[in-house]
VOPAGU-2260 file (C-alpha; in pm, 1 decimal, decimal comma):
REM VOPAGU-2260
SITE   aa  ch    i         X         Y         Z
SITE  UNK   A    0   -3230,2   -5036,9   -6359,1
SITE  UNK   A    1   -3568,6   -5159,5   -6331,2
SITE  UNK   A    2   -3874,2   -4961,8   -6242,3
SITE  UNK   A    3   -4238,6   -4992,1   -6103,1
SITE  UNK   A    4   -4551,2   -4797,4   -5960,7
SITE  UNK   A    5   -4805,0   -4884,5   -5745,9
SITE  UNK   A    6   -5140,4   -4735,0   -5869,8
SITE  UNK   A    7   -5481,9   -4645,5   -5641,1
SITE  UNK   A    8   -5778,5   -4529,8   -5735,3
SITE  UNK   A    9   -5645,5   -4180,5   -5775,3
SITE  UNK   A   10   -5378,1   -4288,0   -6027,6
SITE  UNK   A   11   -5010,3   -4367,8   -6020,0
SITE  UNK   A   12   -4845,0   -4246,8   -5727,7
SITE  UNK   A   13   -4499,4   -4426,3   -5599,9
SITE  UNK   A   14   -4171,5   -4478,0   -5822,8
SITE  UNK   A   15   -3927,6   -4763,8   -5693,3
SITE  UNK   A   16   -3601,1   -4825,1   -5887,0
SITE  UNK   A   17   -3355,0   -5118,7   -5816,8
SITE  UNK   A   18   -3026,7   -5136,0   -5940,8
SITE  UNK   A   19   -3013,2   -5506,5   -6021,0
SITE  UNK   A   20   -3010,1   -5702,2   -6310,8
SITE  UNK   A   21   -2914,6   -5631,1   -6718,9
SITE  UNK   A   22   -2886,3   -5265,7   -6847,8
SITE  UNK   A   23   -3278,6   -5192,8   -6906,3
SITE  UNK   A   24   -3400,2   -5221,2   -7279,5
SITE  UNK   A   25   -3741,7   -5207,8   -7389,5
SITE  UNK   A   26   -3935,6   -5481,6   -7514,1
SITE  UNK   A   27   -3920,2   -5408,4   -7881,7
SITE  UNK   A   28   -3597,1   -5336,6   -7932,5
SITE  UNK   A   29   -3510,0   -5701,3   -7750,2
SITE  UNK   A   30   -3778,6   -5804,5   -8008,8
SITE  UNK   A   31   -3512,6   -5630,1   -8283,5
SITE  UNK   A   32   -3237,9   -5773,7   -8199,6
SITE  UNK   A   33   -3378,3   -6126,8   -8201,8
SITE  UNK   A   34   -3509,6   -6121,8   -8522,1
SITE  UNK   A   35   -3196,9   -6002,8   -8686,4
SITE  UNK   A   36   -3062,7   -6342,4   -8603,6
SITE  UNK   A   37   -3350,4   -6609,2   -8470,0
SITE  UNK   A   38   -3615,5   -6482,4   -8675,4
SITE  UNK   A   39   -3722,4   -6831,8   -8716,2
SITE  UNK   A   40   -3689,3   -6937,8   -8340,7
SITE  UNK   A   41   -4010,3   -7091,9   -8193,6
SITE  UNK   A   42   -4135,6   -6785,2   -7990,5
SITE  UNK   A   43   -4426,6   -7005,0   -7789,3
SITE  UNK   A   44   -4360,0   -7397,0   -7749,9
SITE  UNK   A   45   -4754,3   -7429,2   -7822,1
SITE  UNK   A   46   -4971,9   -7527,4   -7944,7
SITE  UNK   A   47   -4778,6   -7779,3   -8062,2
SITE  UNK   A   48   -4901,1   -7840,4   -8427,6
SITE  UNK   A   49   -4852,5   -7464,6   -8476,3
SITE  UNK   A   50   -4567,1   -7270,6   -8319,3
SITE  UNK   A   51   -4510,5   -6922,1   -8372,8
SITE  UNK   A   52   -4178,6   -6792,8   -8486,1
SITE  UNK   A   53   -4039,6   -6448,1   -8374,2
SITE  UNK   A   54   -4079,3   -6338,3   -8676,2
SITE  UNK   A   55   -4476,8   -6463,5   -8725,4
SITE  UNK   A   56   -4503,5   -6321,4   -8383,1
SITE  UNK   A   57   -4342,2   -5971,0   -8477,5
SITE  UNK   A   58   -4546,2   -5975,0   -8819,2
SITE  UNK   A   59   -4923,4   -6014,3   -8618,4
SITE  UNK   A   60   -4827,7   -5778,5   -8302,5
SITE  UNK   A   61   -4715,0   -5550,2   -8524,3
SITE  UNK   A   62   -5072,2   -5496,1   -8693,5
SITE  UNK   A   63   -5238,5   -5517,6   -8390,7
SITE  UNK   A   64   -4998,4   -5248,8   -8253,3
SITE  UNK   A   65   -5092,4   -4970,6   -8533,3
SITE  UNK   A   66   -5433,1   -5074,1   -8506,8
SITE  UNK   A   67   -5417,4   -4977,5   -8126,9
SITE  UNK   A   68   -5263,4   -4685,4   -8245,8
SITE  UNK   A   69   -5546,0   -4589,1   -8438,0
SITE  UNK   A   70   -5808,8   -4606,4   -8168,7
SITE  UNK   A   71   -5639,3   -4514,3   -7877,7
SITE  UNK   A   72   -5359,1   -4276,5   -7725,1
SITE  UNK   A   73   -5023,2   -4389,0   -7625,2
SITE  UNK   A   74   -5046,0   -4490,0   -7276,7
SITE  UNK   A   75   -5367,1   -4587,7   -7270,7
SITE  UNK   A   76   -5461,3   -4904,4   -7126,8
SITE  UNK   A   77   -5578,0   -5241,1   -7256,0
SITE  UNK   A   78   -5795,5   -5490,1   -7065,3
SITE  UNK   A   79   -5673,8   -5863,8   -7131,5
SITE  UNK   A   80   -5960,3   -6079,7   -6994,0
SITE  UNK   A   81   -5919,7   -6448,8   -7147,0
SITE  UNK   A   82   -5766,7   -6787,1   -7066,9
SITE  UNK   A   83   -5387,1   -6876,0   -7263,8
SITE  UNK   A   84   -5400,6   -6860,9   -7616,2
SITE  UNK   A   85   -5157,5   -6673,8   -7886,7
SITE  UNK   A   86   -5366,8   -6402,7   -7934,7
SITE  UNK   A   87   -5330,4   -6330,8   -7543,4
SITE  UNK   A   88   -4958,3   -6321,4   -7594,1
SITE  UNK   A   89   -4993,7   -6129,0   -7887,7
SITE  UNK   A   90   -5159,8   -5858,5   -7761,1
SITE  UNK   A   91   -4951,9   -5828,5   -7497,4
SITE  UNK   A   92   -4664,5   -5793,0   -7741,3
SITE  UNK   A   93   -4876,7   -5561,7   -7946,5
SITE  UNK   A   94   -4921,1   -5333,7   -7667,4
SITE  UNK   A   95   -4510,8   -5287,9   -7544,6
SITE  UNK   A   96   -4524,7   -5204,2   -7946,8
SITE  UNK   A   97   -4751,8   -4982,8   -7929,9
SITE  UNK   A   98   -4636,3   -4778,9   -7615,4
SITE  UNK   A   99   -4982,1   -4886,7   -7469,9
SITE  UNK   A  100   -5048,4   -5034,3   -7140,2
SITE  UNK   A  101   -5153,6   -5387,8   -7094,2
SITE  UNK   A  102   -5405,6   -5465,9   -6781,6
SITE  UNK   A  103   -5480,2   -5867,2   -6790,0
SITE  UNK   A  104   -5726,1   -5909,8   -6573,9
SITE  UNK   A  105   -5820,5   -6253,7   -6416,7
SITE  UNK   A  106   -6123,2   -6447,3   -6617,6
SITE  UNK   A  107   -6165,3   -6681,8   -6301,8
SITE  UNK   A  108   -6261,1   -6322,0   -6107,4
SITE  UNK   A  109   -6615,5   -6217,6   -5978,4
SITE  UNK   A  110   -6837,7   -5938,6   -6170,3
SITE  UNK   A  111   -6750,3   -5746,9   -5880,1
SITE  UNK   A  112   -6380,5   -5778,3   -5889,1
SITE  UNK   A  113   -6387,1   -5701,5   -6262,4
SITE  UNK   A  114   -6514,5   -5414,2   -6233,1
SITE  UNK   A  115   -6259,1   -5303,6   -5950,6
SITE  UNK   A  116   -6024,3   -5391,0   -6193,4
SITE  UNK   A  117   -6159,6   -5173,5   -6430,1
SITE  UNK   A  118   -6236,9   -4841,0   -6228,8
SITE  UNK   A  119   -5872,4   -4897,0   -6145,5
SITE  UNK   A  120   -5681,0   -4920,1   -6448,5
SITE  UNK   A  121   -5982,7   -4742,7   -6640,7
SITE  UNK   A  122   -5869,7   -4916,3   -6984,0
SITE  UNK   A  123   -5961,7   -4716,4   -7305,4
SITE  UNK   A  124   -6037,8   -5085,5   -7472,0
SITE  UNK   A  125   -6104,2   -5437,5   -7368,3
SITE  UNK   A  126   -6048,5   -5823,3   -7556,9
SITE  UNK   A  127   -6224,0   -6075,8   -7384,4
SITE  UNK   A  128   -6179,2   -6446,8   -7501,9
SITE  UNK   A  129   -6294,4   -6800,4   -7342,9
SITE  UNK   A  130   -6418,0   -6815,7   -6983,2
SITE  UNK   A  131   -6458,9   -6448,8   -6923,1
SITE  UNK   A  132   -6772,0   -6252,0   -6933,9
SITE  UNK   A  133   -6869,9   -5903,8   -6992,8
SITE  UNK   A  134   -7004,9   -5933,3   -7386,5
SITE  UNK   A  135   -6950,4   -5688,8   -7585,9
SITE  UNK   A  136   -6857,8   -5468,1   -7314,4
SITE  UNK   A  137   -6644,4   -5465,6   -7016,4
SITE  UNK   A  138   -6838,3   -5269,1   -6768,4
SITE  UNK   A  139   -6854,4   -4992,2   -7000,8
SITE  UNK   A  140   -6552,1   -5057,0   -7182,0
SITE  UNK   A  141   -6516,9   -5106,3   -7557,5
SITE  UNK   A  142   -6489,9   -5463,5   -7587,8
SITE  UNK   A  143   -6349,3   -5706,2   -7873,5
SITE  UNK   A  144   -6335,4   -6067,9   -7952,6
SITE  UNK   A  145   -5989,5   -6170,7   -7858,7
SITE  UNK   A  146   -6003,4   -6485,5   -8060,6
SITE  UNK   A  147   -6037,5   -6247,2   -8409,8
SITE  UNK   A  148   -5761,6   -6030,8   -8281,3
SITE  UNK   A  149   -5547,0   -6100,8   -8559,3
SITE  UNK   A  150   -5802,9   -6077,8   -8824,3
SITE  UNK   A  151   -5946,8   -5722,0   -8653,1
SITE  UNK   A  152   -5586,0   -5572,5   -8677,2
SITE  UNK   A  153   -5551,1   -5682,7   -9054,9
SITE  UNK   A  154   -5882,6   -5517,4   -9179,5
SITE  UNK   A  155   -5856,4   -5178,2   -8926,2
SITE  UNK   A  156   -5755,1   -4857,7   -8974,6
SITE  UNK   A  157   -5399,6   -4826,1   -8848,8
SITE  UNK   A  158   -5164,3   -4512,7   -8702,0
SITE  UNK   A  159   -4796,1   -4465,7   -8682,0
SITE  UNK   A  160   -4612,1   -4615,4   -8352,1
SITE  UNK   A  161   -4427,8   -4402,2   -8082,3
SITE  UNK   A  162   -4086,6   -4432,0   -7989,8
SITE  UNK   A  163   -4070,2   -4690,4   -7660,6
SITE  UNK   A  164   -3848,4   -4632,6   -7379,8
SITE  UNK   A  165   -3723,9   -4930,6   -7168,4
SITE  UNK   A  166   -3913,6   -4724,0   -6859,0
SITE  UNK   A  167   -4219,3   -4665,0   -7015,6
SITE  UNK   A  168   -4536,5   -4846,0   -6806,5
SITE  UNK   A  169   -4635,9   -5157,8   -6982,7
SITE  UNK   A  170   -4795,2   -5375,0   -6769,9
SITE  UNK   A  171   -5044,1   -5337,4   -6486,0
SITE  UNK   A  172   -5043,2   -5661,5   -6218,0
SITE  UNK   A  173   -5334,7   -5701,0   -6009,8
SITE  UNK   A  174   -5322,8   -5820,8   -5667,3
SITE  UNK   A  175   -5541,6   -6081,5   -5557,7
SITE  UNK   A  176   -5950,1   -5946,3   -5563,7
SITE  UNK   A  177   -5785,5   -5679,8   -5766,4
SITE  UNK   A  178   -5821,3   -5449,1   -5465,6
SITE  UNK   A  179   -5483,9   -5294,0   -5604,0
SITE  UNK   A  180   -5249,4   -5224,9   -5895,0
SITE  UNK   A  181   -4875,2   -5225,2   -5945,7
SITE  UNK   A  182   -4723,1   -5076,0   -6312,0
SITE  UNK   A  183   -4426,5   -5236,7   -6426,3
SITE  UNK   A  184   -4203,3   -5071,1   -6721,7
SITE  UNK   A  185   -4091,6   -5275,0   -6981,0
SITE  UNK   A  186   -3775,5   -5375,2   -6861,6
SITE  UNK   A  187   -3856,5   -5457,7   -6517,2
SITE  UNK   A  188   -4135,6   -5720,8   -6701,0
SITE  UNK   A  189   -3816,8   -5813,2   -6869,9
SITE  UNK   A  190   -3634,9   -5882,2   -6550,3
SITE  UNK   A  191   -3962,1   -6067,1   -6417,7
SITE  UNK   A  192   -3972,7   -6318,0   -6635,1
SITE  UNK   A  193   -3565,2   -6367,0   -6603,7
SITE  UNK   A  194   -3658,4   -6437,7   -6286,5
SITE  UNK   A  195   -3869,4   -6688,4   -6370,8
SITE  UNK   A  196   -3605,8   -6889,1   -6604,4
SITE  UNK   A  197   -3619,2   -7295,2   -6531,1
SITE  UNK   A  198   -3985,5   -7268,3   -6450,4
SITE  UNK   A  199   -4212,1   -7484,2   -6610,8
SITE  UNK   A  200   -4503,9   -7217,3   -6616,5
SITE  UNK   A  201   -4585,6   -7252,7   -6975,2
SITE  UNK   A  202   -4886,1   -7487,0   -7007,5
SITE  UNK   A  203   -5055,3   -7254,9   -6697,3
SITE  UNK   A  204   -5411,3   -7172,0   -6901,8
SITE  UNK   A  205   -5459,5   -6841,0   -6645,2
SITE  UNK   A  206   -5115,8   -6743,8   -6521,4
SITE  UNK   A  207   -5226,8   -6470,8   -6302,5
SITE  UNK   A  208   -5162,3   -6563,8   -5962,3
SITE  UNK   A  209   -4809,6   -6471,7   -5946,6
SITE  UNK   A  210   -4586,2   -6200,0   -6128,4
SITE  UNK   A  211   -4285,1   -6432,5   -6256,8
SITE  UNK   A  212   -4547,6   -6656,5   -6430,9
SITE  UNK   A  213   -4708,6   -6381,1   -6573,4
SITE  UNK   A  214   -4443,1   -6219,9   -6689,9
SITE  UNK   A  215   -4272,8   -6539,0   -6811,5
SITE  UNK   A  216   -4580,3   -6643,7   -7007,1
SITE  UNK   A  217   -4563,8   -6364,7   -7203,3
SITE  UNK   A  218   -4181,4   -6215,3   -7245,7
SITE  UNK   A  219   -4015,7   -6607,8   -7152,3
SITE  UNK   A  220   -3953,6   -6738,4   -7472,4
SITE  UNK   A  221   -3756,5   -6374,4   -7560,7
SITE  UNK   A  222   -3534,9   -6376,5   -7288,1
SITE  UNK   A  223   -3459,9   -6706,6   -7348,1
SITE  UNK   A  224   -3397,5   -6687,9   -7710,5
SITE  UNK   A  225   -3167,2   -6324,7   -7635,8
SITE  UNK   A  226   -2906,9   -6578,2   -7403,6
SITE  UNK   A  227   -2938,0   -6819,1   -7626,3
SITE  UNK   A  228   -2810,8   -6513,1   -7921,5
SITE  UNK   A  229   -2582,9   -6393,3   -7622,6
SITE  UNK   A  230   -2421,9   -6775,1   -7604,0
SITE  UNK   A  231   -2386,7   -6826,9   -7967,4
SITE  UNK   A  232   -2196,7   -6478,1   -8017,0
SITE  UNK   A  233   -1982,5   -6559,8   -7737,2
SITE  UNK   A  234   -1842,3   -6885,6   -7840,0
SITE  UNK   A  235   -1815,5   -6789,0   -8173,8
């Protein structure tokens, strides 16, 4: 069962549930169950010199998810403005860990839409990385390098992680102008980016135009490496 909300400017207001597609599971415990067997699988096909593993990738969203958890609450939501880069994955990761809220919002969109975006999904913290502006604030927000995520994480205070829920809200999608919101729970991001399976969406630099790609960008490589698992236990 996969689950989503559409969000205003008064907050989240709509539940829709379908009945299609895998028995939900949240993002870290697919996460789990990869590592106890592809630890070592290529979680991002780039760049190519340097490829994560799951187990690289598990290691650095990890840290960044207790250091969310030191300076926010869970649920609280995390602005994403940057171009593709594995920090931007990363984070994105770090927040499903972290029971936070990830809002990416568009670097290629005006001052005006940004801060839409941001009255909107009123995010307790923003990263900002290559062709975005704001500084070191995001219209009021907090704001962080996103480039030194990794190194920020290692060197901050950190806080204990809550237990995640495959319904929990993870990830807020803008529409286009950012003129409205829709929250997906982890495992309807999860059935997203199955959706997207075959695509070649991978080398997109700002995959924000349409939900699969999103979605696929970030959570891809895991559901492809959990049917790979799946196809290697079965014909074993």
């Amino acid at each position: 069962m996969s689950s989503h909300r559409t969000i205003g400017p008064d907050g989240p207001h709509r539940w829709r549930t379908d009945s299609a597609g895998p028995p939900p599971e949240s993002i870290p415990r697919l996460l789990d169950r990869i590592l106890a067997t592809a630890a070592d699988h290529p979680a991002l096909p780039w760049p190519a010199d340097d490829r994560m593993s799951f187990g690289e990738l598990a290691g650095a969203a990890g840290a960044v998810a207790h250091a969310l958890a030191a300076i926010t609450k869970p649920g609280a939501r995390v602005a994403i403005r940057s171009t593709l880069s594995p920090e931007w994955v990363i984070l994105h990761y770090a927040c499903a860990l972290s029971g936070r809220i990830a809002a990416p919002f568009d670097p290629a969109w005006t001052d005006d839409e940004v801060r839409q975006a941001a009255e909107l999904s009123t995010p307790a913290v923003a990263f900002t990385g290559p062709a975005s502006t704001g500084g070191t604030a995001l219209h009021g927000v907090p704001a962080r390098e996103l480039a030194a995520l990794r190194e920020w994480a290692w060197a901050a205070p950190t806080a204990g992680l809550p237990e995640i829920r495959a319904t929990d809200p993870y990830l807020i999608r803008f529409t286009s102008g950012a003129r409205t919101a829709t929250v997906l729970s982890q495992c309807a991001a999860l059935d997203a980016a199955r959706a997207a399976t075959g695509i070649d969406v991978w080398p997109n630099p700002s995959p924000y135009q349409r939900l699969s790609d999103l979605c696929h960008v970030v959570l891809g490589g895991l559901v492809h490496a959990a049917g790979a698992v799946r196809s290697g236990a079965g014909s074993g």
